[in-house]
VOPAGU-2260 file (C-alpha; in pm, 1 decimal, decimal comma):
REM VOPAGU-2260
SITE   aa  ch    i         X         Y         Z
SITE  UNK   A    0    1156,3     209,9     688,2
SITE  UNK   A    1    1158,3     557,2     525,0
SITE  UNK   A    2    1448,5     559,5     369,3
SITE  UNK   A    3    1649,0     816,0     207,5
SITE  UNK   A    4    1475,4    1106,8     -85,0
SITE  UNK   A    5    1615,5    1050,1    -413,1
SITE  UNK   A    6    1460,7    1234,0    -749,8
SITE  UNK   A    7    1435,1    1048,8   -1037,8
SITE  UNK   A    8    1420,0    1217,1   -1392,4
SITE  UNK   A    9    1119,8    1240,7   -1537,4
SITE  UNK   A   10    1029,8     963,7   -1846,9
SITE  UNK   A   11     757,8    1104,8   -2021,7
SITE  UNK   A   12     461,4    1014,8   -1845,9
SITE  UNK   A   13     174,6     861,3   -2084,1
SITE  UNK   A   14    -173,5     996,6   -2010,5
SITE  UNK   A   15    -433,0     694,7   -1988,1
SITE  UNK   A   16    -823,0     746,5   -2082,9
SITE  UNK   A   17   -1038,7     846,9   -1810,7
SITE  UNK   A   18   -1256,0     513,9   -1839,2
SITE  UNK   A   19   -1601,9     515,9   -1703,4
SITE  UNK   A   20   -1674,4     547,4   -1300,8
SITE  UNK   A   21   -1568,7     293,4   -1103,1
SITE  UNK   A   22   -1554,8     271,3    -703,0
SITE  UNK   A   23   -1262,9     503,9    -675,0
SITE  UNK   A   24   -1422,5     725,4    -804,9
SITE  UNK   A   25   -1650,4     838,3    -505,3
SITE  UNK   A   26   -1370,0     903,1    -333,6
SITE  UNK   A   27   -1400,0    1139,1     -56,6
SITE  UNK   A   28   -1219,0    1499,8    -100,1
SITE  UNK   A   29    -851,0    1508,3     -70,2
SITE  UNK   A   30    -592,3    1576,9     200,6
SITE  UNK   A   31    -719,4    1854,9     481,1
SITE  UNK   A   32    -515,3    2190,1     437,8
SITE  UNK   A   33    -143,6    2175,5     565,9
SITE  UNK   A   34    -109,9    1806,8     510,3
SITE  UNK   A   35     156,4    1826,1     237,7
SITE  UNK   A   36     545,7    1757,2     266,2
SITE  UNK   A   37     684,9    2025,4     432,8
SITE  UNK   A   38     965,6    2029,0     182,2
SITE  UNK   A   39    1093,0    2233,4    -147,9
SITE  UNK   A   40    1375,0    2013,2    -397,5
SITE  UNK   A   41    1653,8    2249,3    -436,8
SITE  UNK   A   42    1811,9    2008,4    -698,2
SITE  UNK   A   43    1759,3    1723,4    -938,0
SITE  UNK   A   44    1948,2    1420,4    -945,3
SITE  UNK   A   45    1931,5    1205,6   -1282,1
SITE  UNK   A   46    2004,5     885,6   -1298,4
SITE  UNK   A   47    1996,9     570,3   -1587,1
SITE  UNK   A   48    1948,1     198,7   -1444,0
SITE  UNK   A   49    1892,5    -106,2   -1589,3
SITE  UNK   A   50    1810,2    -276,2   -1202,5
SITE  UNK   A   51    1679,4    -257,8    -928,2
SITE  UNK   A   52    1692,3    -398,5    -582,8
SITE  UNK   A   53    1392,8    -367,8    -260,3
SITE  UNK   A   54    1127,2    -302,0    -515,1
SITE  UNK   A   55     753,0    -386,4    -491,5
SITE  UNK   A   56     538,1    -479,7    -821,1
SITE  UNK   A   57     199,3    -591,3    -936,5
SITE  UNK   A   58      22,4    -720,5   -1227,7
SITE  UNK   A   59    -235,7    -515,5   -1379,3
SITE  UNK   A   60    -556,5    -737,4   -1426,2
SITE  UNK   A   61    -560,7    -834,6   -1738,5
SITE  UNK   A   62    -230,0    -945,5   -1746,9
SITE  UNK   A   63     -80,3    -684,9   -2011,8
SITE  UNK   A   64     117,6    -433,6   -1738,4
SITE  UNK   A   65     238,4    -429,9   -1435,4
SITE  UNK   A   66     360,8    -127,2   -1177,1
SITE  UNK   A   67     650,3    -166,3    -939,2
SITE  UNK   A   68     846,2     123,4    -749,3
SITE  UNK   A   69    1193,8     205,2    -717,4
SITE  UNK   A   70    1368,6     504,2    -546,8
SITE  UNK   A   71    1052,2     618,9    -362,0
SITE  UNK   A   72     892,5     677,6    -776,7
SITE  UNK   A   73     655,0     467,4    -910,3
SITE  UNK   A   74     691,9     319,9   -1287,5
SITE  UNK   A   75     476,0      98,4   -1552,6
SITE  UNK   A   76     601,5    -144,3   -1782,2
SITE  UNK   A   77     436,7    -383,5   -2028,0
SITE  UNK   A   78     475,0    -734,8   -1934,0
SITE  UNK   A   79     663,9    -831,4   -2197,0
SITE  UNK   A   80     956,6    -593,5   -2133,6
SITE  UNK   A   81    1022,8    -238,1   -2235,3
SITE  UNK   A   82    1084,3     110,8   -2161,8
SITE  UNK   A   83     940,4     176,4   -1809,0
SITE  UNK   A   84     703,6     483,0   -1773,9
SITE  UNK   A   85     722,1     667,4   -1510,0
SITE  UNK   A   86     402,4     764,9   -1340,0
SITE  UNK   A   87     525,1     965,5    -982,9
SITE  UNK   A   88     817,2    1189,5    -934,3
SITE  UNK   A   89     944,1    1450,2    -690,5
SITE  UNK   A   90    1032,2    1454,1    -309,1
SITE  UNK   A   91     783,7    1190,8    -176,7
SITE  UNK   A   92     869,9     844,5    -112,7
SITE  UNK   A   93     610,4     634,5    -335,0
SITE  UNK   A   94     622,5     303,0    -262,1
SITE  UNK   A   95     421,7     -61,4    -306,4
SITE  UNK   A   96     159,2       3,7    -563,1
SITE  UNK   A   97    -139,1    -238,7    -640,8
SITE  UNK   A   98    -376,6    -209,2    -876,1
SITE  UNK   A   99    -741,3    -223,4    -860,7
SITE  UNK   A  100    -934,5    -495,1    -970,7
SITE  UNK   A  101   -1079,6    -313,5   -1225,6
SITE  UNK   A  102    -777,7    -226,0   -1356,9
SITE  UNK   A  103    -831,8     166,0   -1342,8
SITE  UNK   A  104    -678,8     277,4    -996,2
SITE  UNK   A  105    -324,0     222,9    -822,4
SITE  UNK   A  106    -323,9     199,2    -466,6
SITE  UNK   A  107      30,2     315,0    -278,8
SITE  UNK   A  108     165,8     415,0      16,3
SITE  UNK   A  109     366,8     757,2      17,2
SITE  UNK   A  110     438,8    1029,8     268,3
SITE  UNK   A  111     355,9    1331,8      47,0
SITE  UNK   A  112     146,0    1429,1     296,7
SITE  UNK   A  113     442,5    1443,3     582,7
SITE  UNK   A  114     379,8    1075,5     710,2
SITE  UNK   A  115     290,4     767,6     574,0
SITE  UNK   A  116     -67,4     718,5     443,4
SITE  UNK   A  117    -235,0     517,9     150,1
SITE  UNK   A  118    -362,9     695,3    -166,6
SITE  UNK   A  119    -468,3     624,7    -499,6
SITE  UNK   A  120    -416,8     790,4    -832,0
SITE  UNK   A  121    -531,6     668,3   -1190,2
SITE  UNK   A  122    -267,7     474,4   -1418,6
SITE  UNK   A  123     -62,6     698,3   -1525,6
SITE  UNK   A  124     -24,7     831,4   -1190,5
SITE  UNK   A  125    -282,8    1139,9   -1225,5
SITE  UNK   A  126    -560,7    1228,4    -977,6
SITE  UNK   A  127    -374,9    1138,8    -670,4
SITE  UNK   A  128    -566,4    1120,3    -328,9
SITE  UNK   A  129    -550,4    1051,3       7,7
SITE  UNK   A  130    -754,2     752,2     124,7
SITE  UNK   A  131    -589,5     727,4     538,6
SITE  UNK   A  132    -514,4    1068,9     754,6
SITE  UNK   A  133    -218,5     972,1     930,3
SITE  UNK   A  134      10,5    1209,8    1121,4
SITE  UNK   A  135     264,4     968,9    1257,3
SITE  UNK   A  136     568,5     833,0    1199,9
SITE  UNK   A  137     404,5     471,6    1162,7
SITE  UNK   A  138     498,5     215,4     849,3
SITE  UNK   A  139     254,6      76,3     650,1
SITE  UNK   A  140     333,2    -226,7     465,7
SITE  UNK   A  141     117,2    -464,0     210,4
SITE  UNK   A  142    -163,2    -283,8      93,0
SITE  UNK   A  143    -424,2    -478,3    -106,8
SITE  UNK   A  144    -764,8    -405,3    -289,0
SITE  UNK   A  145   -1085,5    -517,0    -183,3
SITE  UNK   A  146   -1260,3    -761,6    -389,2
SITE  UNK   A  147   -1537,7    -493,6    -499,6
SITE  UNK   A  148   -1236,3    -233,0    -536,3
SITE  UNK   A  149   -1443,3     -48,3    -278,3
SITE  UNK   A  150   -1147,7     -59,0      42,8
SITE  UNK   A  151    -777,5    -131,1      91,6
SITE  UNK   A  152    -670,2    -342,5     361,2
SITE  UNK   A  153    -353,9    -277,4     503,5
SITE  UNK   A  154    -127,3    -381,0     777,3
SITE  UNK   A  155     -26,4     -72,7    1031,0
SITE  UNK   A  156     319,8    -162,5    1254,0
SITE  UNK   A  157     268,3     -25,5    1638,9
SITE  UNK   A  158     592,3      84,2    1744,5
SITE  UNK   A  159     482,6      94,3    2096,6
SITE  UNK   A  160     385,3    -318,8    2066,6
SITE  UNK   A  161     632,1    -375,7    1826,8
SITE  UNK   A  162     392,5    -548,7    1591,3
SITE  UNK   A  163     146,7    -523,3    1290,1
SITE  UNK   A  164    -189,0    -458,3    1346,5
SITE  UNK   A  165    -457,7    -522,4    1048,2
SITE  UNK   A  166    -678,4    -250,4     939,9
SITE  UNK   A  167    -973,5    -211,6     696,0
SITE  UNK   A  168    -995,3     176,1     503,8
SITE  UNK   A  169   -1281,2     237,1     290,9
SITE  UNK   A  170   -1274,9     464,6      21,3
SITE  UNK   A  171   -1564,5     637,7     140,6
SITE  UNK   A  172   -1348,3     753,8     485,2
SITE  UNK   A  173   -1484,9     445,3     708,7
SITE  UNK   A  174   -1158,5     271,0     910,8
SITE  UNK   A  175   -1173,5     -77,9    1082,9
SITE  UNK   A  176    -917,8    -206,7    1282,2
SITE  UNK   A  177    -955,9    -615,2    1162,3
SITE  UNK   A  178    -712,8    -784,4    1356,2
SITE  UNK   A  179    -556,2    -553,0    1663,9
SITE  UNK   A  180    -200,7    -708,6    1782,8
SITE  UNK   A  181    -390,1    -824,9    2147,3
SITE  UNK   A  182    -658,1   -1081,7    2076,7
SITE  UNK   A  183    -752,4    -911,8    2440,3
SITE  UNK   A  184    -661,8    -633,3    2671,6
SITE  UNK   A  185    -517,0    -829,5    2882,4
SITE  UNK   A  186    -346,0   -1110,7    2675,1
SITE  UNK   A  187      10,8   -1208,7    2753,7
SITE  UNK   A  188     285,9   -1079,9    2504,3
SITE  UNK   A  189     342,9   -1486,5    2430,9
SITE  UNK   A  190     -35,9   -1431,6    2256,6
SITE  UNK   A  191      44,3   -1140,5    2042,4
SITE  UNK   A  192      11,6   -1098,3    1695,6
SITE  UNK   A  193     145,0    -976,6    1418,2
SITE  UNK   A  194     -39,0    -967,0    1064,9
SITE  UNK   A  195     115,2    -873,8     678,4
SITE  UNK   A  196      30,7    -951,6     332,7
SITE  UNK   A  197    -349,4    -937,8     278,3
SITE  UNK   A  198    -526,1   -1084,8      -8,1
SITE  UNK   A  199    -916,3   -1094,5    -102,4
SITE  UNK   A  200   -1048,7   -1375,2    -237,1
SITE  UNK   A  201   -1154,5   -1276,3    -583,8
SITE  UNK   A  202   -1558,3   -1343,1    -472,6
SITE  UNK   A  203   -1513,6   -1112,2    -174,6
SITE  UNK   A  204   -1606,5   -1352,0      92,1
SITE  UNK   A  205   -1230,7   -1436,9     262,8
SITE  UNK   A  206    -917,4   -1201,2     278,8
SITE  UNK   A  207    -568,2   -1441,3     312,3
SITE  UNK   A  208    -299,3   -1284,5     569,7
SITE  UNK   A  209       8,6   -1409,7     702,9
SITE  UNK   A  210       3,2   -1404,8    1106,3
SITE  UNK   A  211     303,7   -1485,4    1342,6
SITE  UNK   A  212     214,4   -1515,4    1756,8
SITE  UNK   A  213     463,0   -1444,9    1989,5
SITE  UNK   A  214     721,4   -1193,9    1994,2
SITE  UNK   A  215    1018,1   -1148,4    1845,1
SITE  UNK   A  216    1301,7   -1396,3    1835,8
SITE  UNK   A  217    1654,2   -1246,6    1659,4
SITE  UNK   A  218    1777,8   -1644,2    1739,9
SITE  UNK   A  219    1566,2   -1842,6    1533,1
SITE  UNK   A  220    1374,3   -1805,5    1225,0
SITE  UNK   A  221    1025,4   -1667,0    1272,4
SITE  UNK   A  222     722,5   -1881,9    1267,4
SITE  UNK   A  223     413,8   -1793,2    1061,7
SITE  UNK   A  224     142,2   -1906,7     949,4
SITE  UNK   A  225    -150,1   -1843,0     630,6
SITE  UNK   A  226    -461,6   -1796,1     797,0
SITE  UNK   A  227    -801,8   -1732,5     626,8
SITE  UNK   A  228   -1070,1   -1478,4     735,7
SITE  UNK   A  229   -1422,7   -1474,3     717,6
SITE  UNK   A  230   -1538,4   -1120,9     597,6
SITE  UNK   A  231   -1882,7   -1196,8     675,1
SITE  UNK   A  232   -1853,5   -1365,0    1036,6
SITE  UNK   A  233   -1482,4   -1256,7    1123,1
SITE  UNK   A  234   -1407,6   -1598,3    1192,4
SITE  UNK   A  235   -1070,7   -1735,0    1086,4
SITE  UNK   A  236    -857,7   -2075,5     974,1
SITE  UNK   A  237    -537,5   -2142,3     975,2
């Protein structure tokens, strides 16, 4: 899943208003000392596209934007159609941005810190931070807001169980693991499980996931299925 550097050139980048204080704000401080890519560019590589292929977007909240990546950068563009700005750029690999639901943060995952880990930057791409301290080579895949724009969830792949695991990161540094891969210690690999694509309900009470139990099958198409959680009581539904 990390795929090959590439550097974009730079689009002007436009610089969005500071807006008032929202959750993401109270972030707490950034990255520990040493945790940045251990890397220098030694050239740039420009490049014009009209497409783009593997790419991850979202819709800003009130409909006018959205965000996608492409190349490891990440880039806005009105809805309508347009020039896309670029809003990240050098050696890191940028990549699934959401925004927040008040429309003020991005949330991404990028290994500018030498692994994979979420952050979250303004808009335009400005006041980047670290939200999870990783130091692995794990993947991340399908972060998603928190109703109250107050946690991500993500879904964390164990190499070692060859599986997704569901995890809950606070802004404020808390980390819960949601939905481990074993429903028990001991359970049997026939009961494992493996959990992408989180959603909140927009009231905050349920989070939407997609779950497949069992373990891999390279015969026949996977089986999955939507299941919703409880926040409150952890209970779920299919």
């Amino acid at each position: 899943m990390n795929r090959g550097r590439l550097l974009c050139s730079a689009l002007a980048a436009l610089a969005l208003g500071a807006g008032t204080a929202s959750a993401a704000d109270h972030l707490r401080p950034q990255q520990p000392p040493g945790q940045t890519l251990p890397m220098a560019p030694a050239r740039t590589l420009s490049i014009a596209t009209h497409a783009g292929s593997w790419m991850s977007l979202d819709i800003a909240p009130d409909g006018q934007s959205l965000v996608f990546d492409l190349l490891g950068d990440l880039y806005t563009l009105p809805v309508g159609g347009g020039a896309a700005t670029q809003i990240t750029r050098g050696l890191a690999f940028d990549t699934q941005p959401t925004v927040s639901p008040d429309g003020r943060w991005i949330a991404f995952v990028s290994d500018r810190s030498g692994a994979e880990n979420l952050w979250v930057a303004r808009r335009d791409g400005s006041q980047a931070r670290q939200v999870t301290f990783g130091q692995d080579d794990t993947v991340l895949v399908s972060p998603a807001w928190a109703a109250d724009g107050r946690a991500l969830f993500v879904s964390r792949y164990r190499p070692d169980l060859n599986n997704y695991e569901l995890w809950r990161y606070g802004l404020d540094g808390t980390e819960t693991l949601l939905t481990p891969i074993k429903p028990t210690p001991g359970a049997p690999r026939s009961a494992w499980r493996s959990t992408l694509g989180a959603a909140s309900s927009p009231d905050g009470r349920f989070l939407y996931f997609g779950r497949r139990v069992g373990g891999l099958s390279f015969d026949e198409a996977d089986a999955w299925t939507i299941v919703r959680r409880n926040l409150a009581t952890g209970s779920e539904t299919p």
